[in-house]
N, C-alpha and C positions, 0 to 999 in steps of 0.2 A: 204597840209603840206608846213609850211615856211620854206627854207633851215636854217634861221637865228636860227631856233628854233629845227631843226636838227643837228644831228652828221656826219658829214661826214669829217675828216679830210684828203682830199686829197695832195696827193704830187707832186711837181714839178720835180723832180729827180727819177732817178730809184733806187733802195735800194740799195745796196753794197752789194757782194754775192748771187745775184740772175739769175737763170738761166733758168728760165724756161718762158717764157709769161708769162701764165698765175699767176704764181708767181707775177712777179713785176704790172702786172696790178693789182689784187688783192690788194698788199698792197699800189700802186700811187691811185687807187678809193675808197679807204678807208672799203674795204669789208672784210679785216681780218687784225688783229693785231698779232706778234708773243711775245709770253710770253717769251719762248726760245723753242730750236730746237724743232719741231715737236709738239710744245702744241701752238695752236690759241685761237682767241678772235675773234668771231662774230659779228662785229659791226652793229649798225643797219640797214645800207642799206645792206652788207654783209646776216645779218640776213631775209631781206625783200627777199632776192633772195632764199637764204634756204627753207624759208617757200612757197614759190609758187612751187618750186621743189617737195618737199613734199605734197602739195596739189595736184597735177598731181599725185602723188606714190598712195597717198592713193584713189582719183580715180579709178585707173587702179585695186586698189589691191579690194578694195570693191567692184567691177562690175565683178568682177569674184569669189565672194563669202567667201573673205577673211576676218574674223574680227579683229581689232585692240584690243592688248591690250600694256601693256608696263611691261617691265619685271626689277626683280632688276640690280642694278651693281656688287654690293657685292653677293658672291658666295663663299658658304663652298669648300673648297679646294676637300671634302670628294667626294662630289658629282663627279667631272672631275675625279678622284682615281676610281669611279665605271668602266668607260669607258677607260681610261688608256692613255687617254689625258692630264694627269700635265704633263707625262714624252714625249708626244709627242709635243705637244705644249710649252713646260718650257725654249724654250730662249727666249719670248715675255712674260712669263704670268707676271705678278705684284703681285707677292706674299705677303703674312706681315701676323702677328698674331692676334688678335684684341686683345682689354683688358681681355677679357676673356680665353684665348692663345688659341685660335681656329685657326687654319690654313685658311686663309681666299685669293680671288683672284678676283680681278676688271675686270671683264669680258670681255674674247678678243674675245667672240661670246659665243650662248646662245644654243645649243642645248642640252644640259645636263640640265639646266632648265627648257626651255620649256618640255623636255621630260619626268623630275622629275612633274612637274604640269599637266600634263597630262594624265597620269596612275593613276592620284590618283582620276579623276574627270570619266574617260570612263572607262567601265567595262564590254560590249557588241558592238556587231555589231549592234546594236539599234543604238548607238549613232554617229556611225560614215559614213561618212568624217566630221575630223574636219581640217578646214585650219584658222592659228593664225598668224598675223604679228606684228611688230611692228618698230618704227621706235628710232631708241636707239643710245646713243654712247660707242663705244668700246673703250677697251687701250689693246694696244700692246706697251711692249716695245724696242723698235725697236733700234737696233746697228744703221742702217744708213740712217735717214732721210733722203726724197731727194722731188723736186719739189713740196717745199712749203704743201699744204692739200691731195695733190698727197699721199704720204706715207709719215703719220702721226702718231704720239703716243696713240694719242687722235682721234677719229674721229668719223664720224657719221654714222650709216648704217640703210637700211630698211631689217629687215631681215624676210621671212615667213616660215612657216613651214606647210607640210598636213603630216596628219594622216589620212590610210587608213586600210582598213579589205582585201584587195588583189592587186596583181600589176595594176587591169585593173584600180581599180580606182585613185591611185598614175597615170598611165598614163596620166590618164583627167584631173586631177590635174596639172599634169607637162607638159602638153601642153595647158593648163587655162596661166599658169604661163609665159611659154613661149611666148605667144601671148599678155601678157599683158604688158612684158619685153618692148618691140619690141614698142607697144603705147607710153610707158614712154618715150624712147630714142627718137623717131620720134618727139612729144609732145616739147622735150627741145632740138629739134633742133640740133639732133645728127644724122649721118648715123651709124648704129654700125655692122660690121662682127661679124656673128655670128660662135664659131667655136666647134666640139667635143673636149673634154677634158678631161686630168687625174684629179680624184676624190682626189686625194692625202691624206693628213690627213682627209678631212670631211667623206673619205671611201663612200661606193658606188659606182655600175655597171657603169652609164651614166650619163653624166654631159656635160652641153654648159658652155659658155664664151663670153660676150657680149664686146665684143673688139671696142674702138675709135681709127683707125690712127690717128698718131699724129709726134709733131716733139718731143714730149718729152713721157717717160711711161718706165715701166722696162719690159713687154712683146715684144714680133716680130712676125707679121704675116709674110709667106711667101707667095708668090703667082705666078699663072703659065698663064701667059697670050695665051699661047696655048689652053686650057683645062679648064680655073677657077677656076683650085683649090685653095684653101685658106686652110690654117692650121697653127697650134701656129709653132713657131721653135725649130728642133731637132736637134741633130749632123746627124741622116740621113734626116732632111729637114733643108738643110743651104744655104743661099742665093748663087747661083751661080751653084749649081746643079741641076741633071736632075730631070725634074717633077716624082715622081715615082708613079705616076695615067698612064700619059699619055706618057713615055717615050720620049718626043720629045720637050717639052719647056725646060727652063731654069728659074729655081725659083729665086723671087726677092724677099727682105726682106721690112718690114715696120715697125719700132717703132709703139707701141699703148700702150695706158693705157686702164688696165681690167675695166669697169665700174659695172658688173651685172656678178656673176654665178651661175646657178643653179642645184642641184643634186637630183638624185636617192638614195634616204640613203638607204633602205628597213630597216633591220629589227638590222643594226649596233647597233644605240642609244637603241632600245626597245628592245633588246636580255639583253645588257647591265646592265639595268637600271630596267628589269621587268616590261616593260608597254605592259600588255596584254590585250584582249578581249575573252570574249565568244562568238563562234560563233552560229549560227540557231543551231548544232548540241549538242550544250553546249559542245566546247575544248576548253580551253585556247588555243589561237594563240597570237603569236608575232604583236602588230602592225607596220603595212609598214609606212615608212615615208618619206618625202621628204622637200626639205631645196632650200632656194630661197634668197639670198643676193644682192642688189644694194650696192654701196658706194653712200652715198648721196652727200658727200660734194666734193667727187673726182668729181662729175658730174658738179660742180661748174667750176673747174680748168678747164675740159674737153670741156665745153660750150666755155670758152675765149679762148682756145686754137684753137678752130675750127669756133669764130665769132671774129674780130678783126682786126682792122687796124693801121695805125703809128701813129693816133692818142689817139687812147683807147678799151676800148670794145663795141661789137654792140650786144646787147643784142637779141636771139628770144624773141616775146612779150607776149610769155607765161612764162616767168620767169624774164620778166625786173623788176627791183624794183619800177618803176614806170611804170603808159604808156603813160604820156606828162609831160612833163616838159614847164612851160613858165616863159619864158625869157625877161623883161622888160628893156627897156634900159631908165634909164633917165639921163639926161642933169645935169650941177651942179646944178640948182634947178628941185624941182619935178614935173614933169608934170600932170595934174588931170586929161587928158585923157586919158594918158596910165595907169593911176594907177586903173582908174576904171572900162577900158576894163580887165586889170589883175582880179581883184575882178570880176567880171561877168563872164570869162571865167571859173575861176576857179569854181565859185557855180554853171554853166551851165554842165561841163567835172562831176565834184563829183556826180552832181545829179543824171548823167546820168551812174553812176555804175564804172566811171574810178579814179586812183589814180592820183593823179595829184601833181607834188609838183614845186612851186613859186618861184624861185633865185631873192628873196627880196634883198640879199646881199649889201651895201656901196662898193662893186666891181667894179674896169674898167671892162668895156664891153671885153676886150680882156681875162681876168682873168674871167668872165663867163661861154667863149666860149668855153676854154680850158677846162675847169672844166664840162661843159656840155658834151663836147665831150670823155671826159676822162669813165665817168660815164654812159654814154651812156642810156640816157631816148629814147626810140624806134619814139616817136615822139614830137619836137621839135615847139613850136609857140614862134617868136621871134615880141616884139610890141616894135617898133622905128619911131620915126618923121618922118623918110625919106620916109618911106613909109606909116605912117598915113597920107601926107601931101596927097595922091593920094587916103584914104580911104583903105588904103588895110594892111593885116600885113601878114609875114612871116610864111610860115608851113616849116619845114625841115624835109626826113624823115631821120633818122639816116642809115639806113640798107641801101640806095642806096646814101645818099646824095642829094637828089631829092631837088632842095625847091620851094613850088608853094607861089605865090603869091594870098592870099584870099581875098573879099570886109571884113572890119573885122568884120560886121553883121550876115556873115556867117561863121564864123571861129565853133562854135557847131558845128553848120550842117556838118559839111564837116570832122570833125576827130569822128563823130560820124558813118561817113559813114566810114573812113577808119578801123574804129576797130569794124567794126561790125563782121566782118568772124572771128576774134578773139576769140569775145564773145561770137559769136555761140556757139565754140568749150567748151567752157567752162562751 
């Protein structure tokens, strides 16, 4: 890919009104545009990062027997009226009539429908476990925006759901789910506390919370370096109090943003809504269910927030939008060397299964490096006279700033070996 022929409108300034990192990187590397408050615009390198994230989700989610499907936006108002969520959910939902004055609602999660499509399709314990995901975007209307795609109006979420015939297998289900959680975050180069949590509106017994510290997030873990404990914060767990595990630390607080929750619904939705099954014994029973939510695009914010230096972002290279970028330098006229190490390197890196994209650009070299680093391609090959003059050209890796000097005969071979433990994983 030629940047020339790419979208990337990078910025030299930080935005006005921005507070968060990841926020202002986000819109200086040109990975989201705001419409206005809380409604973005995925640009394509924005967009390039989305999609590997989600290539990782749907990984994880299909290796533990998840199927994808994709479910509407639009939703009879009727249906959330069965479960008695318009009125618990009604300061966020997006209400309106359609032409037909049907009470209708843009969906701020889907378990009403997945639930409504589900009963109508199973009707024994023949048919089940069924586990359904998909990767969709929600609206909330939200009073107050805050850290940019962090809490948003609009957003993006992987949400699954299992249907089971008894608790045991809702268990195996939600310890499938848990453990594939836990892949995702690792994967895109997060550590995440994992913490017990209240079920709130989505209802249900047990429920985790896959938490990122952070400098920015509307959550706070507390924690007891006596003892280990970690837990969300209460007015009985407030930073500066005694640990009440272990009676003898003193709890300290942590800002983090929620990335992943997952619940035990049981039989809330399908009491509801009448999604039963016959069991061996021919009864109608209630099916058990359970519900499983990433934010996708918070994971975006979450990544820069925890990969990141005062120049820009360092992408992990499982979600960089690139995985080399090369950097040509030429002189006021063109040089045929470098122009046609550039072209070689390129069709050697594509061939060989990597993304690669070209800073062709009429650009100072200073105006590259900046924009290179802003954007952060995970590995860097820079080709300049100074060092063609010795046969050699530049590798930089972005994540440590390492740069080796290679013969540039072997510039393939040598970021072929570097991204091979990458590709394994993949």
């Amino acid at each position: 890919m030629k940047w020339s022929k790419y979208f990337i409108p990078t910025l030299k300034e930080t935005p006005i009104g921005t507070e968060a990192v990841s926020h202002q990187l986000s819109l200086r590397a040109g990975l989201v545009h705001m419409l206005t408050s809380g409604v973005y615009s995925y640009l394509p390198l924005g967009l390039r990062v989305l999609k590997r994230i989600e290539d990782i989700i749907r990984e994880e989610m299909n290796a533990v027997g998840a199927n994808e499907l994709f479910l509407p936006c639009l939703h009879p108002l009727d249906l959330w009226k069965e479960t008695g969520r318009d009125k618990v959910l009604a300061d966020v939902m997006i209400k309106f009539e359609d032409n037909r004055k049907r009470p209708m609602c843009l969906g701020p999660t889907h378990e009403e429908v997945i639930t409504n499509l589900v009963k109508d399709f199973v009707q024994s314990y023949r048919q089940l476990p069924v586990v359904l995901y998909q990767i969709q975007t929600k609206f909330r209307d939200e009073l107050r925006t805050r850290f940019g795609i962090v809490r948003a109006c609009e957003f993006i979420m992987k949400d699954a759901y299992s249907f089971d015939r008894d608790q045991e297998g809702l268990q195996k289900n939600y310890d499938l789910m848990y453990g594939a959680y836990k892949n995702v975050f690792k994967r895109c180069g997060l550590e995440t506390v994992i913490l017990e949590a209240d079920s709130g509106a989505m209802g249900g017994d047990v429920s985790h919370e896959f938490m990122v510290p952070a400098s920015i997030g509307e959550d706070t873990i507390v924690s007891c370096s006596a003892c280990g404990l970690q837990a969300g914060a209460t007015e009985e767990r407030a930073e500066g109090t005694s640990c009440p595990k272990c009676k003898k630390g003193k709890l300290t607080a942590q800002v983090a943003i929620e990335l992943g929750h997952i619940f035990q619904l049981g039989t809330k939705y399908s009491k509801a809504q009448g999604a039963q099954f016959l069991d061996e014994n021919g009864k109608q029973q209630s099916i058990i269910m359970g519900c499983y939510g990433i934010g996708v695009s918070r994971v975006i914010a979450a990544i820069i927030e925890k990969h990141n230096d005062a120049n820009g972002i360092i992408w992990p290279r499982e979600v960089a939008p690139f995985d080399v970028e090369i950097l040509p330098i030429q002189g006021s006229k063109e040089d045929g060397e470098i122009k046609g190490l550039t072209e070689q390197y390129y069709a050697d890196l594509t061939a060989g299964g990597l993304d690669v994209l070209v800073d062709d650009r009429e650009e100072s070299a200073g105006r590259k490096f900046n924009d290179a680093d802003l954007i952060v391609i995970p590995i860097r090959i820079t080709i300049g006279k100074r060092n063609l003059a010795e046969g050699k050209v530049e590798i930089k890796l972005r994540e440590t700033n390492e740069v080796i000097l290679v013969e540039k005969d072997q510039v393939a071979k040598k970021i072929a070996e570097m991204t091979r433990p990458v590709c394994a994983t993949n």
